[in-house]
C-alpha positions in Angstrom: 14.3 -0.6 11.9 17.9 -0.9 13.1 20.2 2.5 13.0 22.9 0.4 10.8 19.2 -0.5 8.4 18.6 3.3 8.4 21.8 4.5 7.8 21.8 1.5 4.5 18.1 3.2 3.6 19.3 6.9 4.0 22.5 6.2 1.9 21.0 4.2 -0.5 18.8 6.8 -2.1 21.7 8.4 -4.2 23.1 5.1 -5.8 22.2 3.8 -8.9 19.3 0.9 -8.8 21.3 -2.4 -10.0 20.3 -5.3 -11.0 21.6 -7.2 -7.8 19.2 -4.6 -6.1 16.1 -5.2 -7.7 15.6 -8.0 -10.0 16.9 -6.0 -13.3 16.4 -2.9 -12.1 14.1 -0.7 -14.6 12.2 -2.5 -17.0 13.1 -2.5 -21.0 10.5 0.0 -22.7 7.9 -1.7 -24.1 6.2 0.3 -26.9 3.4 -1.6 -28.7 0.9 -3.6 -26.9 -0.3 -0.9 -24.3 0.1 2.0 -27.0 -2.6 -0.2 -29.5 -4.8 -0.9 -26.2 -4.9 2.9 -25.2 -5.3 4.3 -29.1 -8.6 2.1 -29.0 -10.1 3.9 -26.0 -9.6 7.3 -27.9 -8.7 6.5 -31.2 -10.5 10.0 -32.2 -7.4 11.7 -32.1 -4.7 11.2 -34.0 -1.9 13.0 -32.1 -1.3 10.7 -29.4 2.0 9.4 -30.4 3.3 12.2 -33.0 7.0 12.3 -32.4 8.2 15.9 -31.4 10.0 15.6 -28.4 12.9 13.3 -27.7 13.9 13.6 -24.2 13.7 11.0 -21.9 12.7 13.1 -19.0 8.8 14.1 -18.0 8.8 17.7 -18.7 7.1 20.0 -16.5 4.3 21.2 -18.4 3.0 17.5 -18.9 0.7 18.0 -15.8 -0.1 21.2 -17.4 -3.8 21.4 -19.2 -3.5 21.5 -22.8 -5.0 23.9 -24.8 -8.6 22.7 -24.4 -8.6 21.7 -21.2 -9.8 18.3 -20.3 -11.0 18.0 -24.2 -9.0 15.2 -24.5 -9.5 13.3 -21.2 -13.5 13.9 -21.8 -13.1 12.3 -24.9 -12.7 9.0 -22.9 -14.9 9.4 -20.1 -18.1 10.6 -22.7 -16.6 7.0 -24.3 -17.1 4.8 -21.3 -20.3 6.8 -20.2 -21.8 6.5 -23.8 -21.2 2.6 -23.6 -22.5 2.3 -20.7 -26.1 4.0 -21.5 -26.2 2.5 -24.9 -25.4 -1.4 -23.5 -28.2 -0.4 -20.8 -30.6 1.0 -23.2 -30.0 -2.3 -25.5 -30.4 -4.9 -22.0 -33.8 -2.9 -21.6 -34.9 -3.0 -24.7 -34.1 -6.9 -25.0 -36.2 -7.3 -22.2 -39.3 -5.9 -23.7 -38.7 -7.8 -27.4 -36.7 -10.6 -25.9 -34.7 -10.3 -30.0 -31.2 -11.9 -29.0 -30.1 -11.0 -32.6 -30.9 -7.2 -32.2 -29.7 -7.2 -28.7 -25.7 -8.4 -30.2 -26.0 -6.6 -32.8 -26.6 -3.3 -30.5 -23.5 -4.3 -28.5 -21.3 -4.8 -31.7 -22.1 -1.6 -33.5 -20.6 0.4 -30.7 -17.7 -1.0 -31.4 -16.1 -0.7 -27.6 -14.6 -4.1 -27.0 -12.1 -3.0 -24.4 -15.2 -2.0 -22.5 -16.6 -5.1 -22.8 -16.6 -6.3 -19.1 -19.2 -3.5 -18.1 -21.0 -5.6 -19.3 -21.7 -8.6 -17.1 -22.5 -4.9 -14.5 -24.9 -3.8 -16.8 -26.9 -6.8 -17.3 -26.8 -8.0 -14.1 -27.9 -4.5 -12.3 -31.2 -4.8 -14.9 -32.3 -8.3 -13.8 -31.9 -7.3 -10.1 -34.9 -4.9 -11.2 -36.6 -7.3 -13.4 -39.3 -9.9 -12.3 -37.9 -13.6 -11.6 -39.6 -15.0 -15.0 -37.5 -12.3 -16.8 -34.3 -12.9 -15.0 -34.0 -16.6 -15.8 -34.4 -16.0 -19.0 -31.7 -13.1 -19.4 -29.1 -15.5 -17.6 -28.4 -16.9 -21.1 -27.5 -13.2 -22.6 -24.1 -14.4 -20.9 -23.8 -17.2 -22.9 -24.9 -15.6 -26.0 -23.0 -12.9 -25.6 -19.7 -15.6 -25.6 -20.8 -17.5 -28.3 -20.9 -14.3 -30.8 -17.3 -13.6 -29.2 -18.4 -10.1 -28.1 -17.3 -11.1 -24.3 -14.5 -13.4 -23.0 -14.2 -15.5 -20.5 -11.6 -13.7 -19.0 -13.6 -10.2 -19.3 -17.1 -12.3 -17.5 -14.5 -12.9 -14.8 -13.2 -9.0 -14.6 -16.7 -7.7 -14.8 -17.4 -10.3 -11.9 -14.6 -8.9 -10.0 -15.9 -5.7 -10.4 -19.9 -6.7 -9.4 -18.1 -8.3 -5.9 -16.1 -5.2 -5.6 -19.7 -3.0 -6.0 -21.3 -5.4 -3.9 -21.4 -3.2 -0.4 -23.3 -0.1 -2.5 -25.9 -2.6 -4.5 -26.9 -4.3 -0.9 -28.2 -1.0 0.0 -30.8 -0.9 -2.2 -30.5 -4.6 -3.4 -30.6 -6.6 -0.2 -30.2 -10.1 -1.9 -27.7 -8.7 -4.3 -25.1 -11.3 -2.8 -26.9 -14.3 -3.0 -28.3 -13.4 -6.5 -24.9 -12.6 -7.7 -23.0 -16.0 -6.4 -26.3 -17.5 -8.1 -25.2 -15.9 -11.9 -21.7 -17.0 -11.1 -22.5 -20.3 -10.4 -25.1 -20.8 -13.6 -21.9 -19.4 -15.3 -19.3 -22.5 -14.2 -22.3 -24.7 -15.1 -22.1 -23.3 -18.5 -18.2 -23.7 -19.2 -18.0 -19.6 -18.5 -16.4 -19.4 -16.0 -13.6 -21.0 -14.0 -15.1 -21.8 -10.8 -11.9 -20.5 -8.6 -12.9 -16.8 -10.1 -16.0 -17.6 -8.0 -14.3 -19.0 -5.1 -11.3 -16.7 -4.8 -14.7 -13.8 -4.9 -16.2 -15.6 -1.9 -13.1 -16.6 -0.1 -12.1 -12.4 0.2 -15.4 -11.3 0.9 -15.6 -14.0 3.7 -12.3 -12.8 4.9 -12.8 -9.3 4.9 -15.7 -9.5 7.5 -13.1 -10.9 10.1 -11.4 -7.7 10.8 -9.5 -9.5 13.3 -7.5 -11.7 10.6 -7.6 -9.1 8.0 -5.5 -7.0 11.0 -3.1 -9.3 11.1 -2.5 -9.8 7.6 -2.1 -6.2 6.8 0.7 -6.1 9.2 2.7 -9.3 7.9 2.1 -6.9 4.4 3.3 -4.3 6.1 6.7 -6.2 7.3 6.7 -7.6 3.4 6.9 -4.0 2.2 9.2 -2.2 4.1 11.6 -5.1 4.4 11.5 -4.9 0.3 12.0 -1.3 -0.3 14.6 -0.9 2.8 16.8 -4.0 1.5 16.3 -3.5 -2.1 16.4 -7.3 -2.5 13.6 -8.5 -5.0 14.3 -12.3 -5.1 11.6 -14.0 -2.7 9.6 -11.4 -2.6 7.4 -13.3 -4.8 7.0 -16.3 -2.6 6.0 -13.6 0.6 3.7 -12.3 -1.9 2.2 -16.1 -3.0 2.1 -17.0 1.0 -0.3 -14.1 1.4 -3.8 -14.9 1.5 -4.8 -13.8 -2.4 -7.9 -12.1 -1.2 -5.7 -9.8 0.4 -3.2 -9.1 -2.5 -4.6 -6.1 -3.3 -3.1 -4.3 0.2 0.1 -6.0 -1.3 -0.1 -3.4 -4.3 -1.6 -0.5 -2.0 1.0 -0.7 0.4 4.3 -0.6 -2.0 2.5 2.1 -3.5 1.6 4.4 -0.1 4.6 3.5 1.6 6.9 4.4 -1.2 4.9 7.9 -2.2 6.2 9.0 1.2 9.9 7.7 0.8 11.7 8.4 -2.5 12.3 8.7 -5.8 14.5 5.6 -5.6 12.1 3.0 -3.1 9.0 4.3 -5.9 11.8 2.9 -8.7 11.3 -0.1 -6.7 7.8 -0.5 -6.2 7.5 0.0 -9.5 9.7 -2.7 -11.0 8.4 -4.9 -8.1 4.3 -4.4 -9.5 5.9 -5.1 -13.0 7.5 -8.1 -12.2 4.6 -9.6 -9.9 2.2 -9.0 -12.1 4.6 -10.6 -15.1 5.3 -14.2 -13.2 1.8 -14.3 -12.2 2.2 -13.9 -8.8 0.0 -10.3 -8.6 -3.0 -10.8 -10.7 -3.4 -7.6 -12.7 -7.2 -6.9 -10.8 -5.6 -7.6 -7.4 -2.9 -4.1 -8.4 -6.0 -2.2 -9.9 -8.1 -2.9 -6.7 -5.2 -1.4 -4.8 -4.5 1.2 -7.3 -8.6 2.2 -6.6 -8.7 2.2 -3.2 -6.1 4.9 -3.3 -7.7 6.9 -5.7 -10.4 7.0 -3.4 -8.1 8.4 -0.6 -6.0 11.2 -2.4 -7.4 14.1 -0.6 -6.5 11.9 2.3 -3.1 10.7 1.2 -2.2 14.8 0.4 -2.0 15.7 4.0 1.4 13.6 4.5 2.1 13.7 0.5 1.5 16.9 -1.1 2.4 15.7 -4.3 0.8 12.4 -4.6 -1.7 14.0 -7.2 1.3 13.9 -9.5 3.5 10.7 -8.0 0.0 8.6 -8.1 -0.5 9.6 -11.8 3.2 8.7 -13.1 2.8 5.3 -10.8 -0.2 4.4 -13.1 0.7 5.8 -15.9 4.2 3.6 -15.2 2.5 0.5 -14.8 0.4 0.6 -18.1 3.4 0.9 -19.7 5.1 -2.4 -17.8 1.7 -4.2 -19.1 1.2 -4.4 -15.1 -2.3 -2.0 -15.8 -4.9 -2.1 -18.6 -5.4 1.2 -20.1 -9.2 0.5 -19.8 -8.5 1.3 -16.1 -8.0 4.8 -16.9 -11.7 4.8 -17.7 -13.5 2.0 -16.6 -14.0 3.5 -12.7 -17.1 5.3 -10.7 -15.1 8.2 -9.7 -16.2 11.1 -10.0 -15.0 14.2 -12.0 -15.3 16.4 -8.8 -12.7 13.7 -7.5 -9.1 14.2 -7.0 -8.8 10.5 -8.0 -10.6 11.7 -11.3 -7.9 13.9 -11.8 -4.9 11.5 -11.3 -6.6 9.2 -14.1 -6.9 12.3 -16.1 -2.8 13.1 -15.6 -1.9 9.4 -16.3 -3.8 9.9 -19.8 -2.3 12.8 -20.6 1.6 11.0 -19.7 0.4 8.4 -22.1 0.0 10.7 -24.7 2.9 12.2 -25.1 5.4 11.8 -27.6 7.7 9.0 -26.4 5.2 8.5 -23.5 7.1 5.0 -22.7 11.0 5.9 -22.9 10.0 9.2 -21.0 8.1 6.7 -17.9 10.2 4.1 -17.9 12.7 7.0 -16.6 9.8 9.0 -14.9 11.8 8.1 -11.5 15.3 8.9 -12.1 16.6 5.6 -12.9 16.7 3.5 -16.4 18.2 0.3 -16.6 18.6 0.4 -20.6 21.0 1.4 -23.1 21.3 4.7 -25.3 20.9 2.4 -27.9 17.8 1.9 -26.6 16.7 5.1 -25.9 17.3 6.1 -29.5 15.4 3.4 -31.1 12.1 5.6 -29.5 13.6 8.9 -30.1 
């Protein structure tokens, strides 16, 4: 970067974000949608959004424990981990009586749809241990599954996504896991499931990804993407640079912006922020390309605090952020394999409690410093 860029950069972090900088700057709060999503994975409590505190600043205690530390936060994960074992024991148990009827029923009563995708993991991990007669027949739990409207299309592609993303730990004790896999998928476009580019957008990365050679050179035309963004402040083409990027690789798109801006500052994370928002809102981000990204640096934290002490708390108001720009599903929060042990456990566990709190979207659209709406605005949370 030039000295006249740097000295733009370094005197750019104390002026206000404008819309000429960054596509509208801040996002307007959106209360509804992701509030009604996140009350469903924990709709045990009713305090989530009780209205005691106006201010439209984080306060410092909201990375503090509450009272019954982690109570709230286990609440979820005993959620996810309690749909999981019930959708399992019901796959295992069809596969002994072969009762469709009792096996949707089973998945209905637990009454978990925003868990739903887990799914298309769940039976797909049992017929890898089931004999071939067995399998073939459980290929149309997919389809019966759709029919009673208990799983989407578009959650049979997420839970696809998420098999691919699995992929590398099943080979290991699944050696034909990949060709098995592409095999459902396929038996899924024949059966109006599934649009086949899910399938070939899944092959096309995993193809690419094996040739570290191009993947090299696409995370450094990323890399000239990013820091040309947060060091110019200029949104408009951005989503084109983003579109002319190979799609298999968008999720180092969303990694990037977000571990290049946790080591600048407040102002360049404002940026990354509206930028995720706005990709994800025109469609040219799909949502599972940021939570990929998003993943892979949970997986890194204890890396990422060498050069970032504080990315515990930054990564945490960066997802909790995005849920509320709709750029995240709150079933992200709880649909991972981390583990509790995990710093990356604990950043989820912060973004929950952000959520929670009274005026949770007001107080992160501002969680940066900058907020491109009106007091009027502010007051209609308050």
């Amino acid at each position: 970067m030039s000295s006249a860029a740097k000295a733009k950069f370094n005197a750019s972090t104390t002026k206000p974000i404008t819309a000429a900088a960054a596509k509208g700057g801040a996002l307007k709060v959106r209360e509804g949608s992701w509030q009604d999503d996140l009350e469903a994975l924990d709709d045990v409590s009713n305090e989530i959004y009780q209205e005691k505190n106006t201010s439209t600043t984080i306060p410092k205690d909201a990375f503090v424990a509450e009272p019954s530390p982690r109570e709230k936060a286990d609440v979820q994960v005993r959620d996810i981990a309690f749909f999981k074992k019930s959708a399992r024991e019901a796959v295992l148990d069809w596969c002994s009586f072969f009762d469709d009827e009792m096996f949707a029923k089973r998945i209905e009563n637990v009454d978990r749809p925003v868990f739903h995708p887990v799914l298309v993991a769940t039976v797909v991990r049992c017929m890898l241990d089931q004999p071939k007669p067995v399998q073939q027949r459980m290929k149309h739990l997919f389809l019966l599954l759709n029919t009673r409207r208990i799983l989407t299309a578009s959650q049979l592609g997420s839970g696809l996504r998420q098999l691919y993303y699995q992929l590398d730990d099943l080979l290991l004790d699944y050696p034909d896991a990949h060709h098995f896999i592409k095999d459902c998928a396929k038996d899924l476009v024949d059966q109006n499931l599934l649009d086949s580019s899910v399938v070939d957008q899944l092959e096309s990365q995993r193809s690419l990804l094996k040739d570290s050679a191009q993947v090299a050179k696409i995370k450094s035309r990323i890399s000239e993407i990013v820091h040309e963004y947060l060091y110019s402040e200029i949104f408009d083409g951005l989503h084109q640079q983003v579109q002319d990027v190979d799609q298999a690789m968008h999720f180092e798109i969303a990694k990037q912006l977000i571990s290049v801006s946790l080591d600048l500052h407040d102002r360049q994370r404002e940026l990354t922020s509206v930028a995720l928002a706005e990709l994800v809102g025109i469609g040219a981000l799909r949502r599972e390309s940021l939570e990929r990204g998003i993943q892979i640096l949970l997986e890194r934290v204890e890396d990422l605090q060498i050069d970032v002490p504080d990315a515990v708390n930054q990564l945490s108001q960066f997802i909790a952020r995005a849920v509320v720009d709709e750029a995240v599903s709150p079933a992200f929060l709880v649909t991972h394999s981390l583990h509790e042990n995990d710093l990356g456990f604990e950043v989820l566990r912060r973004s929950s409690n952000l959520l929670k709190q009274p005026k949770a979207g007001a107080k992160l659209a501002a969680c940066w410093g900058f907020l491109d709406v009106g007091d009027e605005d502010i007051e209609s949370v308050a």
